[in-house]
C-alpha positions in Angstrom: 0.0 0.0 0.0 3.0 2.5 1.0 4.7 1.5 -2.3 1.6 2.8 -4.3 1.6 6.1 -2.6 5.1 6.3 -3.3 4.4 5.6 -6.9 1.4 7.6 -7.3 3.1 10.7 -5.8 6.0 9.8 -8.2 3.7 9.5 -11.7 2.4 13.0 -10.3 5.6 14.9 -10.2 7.0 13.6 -13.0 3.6 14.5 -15.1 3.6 17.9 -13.1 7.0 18.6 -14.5 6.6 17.9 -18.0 3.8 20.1 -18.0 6.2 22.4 -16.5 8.6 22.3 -19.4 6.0 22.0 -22.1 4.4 25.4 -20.4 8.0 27.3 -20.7 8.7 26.0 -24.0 5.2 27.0 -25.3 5.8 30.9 -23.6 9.3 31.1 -25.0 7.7 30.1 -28.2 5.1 32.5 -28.2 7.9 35.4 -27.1 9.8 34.5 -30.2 6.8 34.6 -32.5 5.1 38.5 -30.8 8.7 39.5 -31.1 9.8 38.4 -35.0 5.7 39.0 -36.2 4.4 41.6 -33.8 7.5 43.6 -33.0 8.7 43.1 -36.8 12.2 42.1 -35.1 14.6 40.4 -37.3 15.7 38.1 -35.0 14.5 36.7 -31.2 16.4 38.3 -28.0 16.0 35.9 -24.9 17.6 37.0 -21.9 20.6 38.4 -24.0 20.9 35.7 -26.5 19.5 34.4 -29.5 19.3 31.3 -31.4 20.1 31.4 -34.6 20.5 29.3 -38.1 23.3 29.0 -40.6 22.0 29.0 -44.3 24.9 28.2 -46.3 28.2 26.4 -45.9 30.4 29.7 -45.8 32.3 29.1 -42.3 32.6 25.3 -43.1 34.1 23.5 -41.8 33.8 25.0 -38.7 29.3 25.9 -38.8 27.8 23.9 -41.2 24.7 24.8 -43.1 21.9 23.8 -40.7 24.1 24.3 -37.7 22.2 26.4 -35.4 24.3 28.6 -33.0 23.8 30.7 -29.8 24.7 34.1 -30.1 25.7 36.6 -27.4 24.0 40.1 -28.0 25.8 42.6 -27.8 29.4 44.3 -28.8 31.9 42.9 -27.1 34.0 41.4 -30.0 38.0 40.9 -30.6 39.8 39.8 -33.7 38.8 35.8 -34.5 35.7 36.2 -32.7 32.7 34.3 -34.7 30.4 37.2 -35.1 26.8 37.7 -36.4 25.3 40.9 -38.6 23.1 42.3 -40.4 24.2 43.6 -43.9 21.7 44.3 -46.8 18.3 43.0 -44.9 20.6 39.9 -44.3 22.0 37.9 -41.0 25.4 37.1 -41.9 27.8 35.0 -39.1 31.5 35.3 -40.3 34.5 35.5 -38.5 36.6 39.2 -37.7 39.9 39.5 -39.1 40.4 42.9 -38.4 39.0 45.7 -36.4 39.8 49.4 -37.3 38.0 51.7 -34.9 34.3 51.2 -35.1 35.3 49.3 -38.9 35.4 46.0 -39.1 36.5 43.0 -41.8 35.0 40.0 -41.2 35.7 36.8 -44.1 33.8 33.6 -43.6 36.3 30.5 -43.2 35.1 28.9 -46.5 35.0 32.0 -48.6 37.9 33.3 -50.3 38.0 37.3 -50.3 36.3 38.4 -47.3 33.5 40.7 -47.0 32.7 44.2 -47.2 33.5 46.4 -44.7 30.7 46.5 -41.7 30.4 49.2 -38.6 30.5 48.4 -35.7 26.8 48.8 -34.8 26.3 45.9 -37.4 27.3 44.0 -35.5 24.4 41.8 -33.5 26.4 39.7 -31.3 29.4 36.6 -30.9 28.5 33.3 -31.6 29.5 31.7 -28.3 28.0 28.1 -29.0 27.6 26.0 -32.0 25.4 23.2 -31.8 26.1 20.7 -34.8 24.4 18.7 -36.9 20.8 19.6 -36.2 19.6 20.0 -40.2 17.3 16.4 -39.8 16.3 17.3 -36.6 15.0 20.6 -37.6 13.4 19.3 -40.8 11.4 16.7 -38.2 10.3 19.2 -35.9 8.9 21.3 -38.4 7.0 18.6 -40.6 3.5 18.8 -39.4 3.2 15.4 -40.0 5.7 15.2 -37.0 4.1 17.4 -34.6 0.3 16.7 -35.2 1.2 13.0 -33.9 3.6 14.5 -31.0 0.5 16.6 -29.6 -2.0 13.9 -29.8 0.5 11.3 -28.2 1.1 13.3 -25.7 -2.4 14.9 -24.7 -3.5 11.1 -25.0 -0.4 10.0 -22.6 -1.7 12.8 -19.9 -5.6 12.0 -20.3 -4.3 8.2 -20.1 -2.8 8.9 -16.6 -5.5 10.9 -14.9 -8.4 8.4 -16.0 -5.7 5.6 -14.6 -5.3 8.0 -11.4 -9.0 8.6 -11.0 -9.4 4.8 -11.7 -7.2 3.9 -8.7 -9.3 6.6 -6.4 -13.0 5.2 -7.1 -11.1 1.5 -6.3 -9.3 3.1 -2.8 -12.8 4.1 -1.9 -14.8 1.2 -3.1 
């Protein structure tokens, strides 16, 4: 009898906290989309950082296309630094080779010349973390014939366990 309590309370924190992290993932979520579709931003600024996407192969071999990497906003940058800005209605993550005053050279690793000269307050942020090989993962999460079955599993695994916990009660009283 003890050990049912035990699991019981167990099963309910567990559930609790994926509903936990499925609530903060769902409000990030929604932050991102007010601020890129409300606020017309061009990219998402959580707590300082942002999360971004490489779209070509131009610092390979070091990002990939499809790598996604955390950048740090703001304009603390050095030569070598991996940085991110915005040129020509464009997000563009090369790395600096040189920095004259506010001027800046930046050349991504692949390319061969590097690229026009940017200002300083181009410049969105250092890439501080690259998270690798994420393309098929992306391209699942975003098929909708990937998340449709994800929600309904899940909604059906919670409305599973709380007829299974509301089973057990009617039985503890009966």
């Amino acid at each position: 009898m003890k050990t049912d309590k035990i699991l019981k309370i167990i099963k309910k924190v567990i559930i609790n906290l994926i509903i936990f992290v499925l609530s903060i993932i769902a409000i990030l979520v929604i932050w991102g989309f007010i601020q890129l579709n409300i606020q017309n931003k061009e990219y998402i600024d959580m707590f300082g950082y942002s999360i971004l996407s490489t779209e070509t192969g131009s610092m390979s071999p070091t990002i990939e296309k499809g790598d996604i990497i955390i950048v740090k906003i703001g304009d603390e940058i050095k030569e070598n630094d991996i940085i991110t800005y915005k040129q020509d209605n464009a997000l563009i993550t090369h790395r600096i080779e040189q920095i004259n005053g506010d001027t800046i050279i930046a050349k991504g690793d692949y390319n061969n010349t590097p690229d026009d000269p940017i200002q300083k307050d181009q410049v969105i942020g250092k890439a501080v973390y690259i998270i690798h090989n994420v393309e098929i993962w992306k391209k699942v999460f975003t098929d909708i014939h990937v998340i449709i079955p994800m929600i309904i599993t899940v909604v059906l695994f919670i409305v599973m366990v709380s007829y299974k916990e509301k089973i057990g009660e009617k039985k503890d009283v009966g």
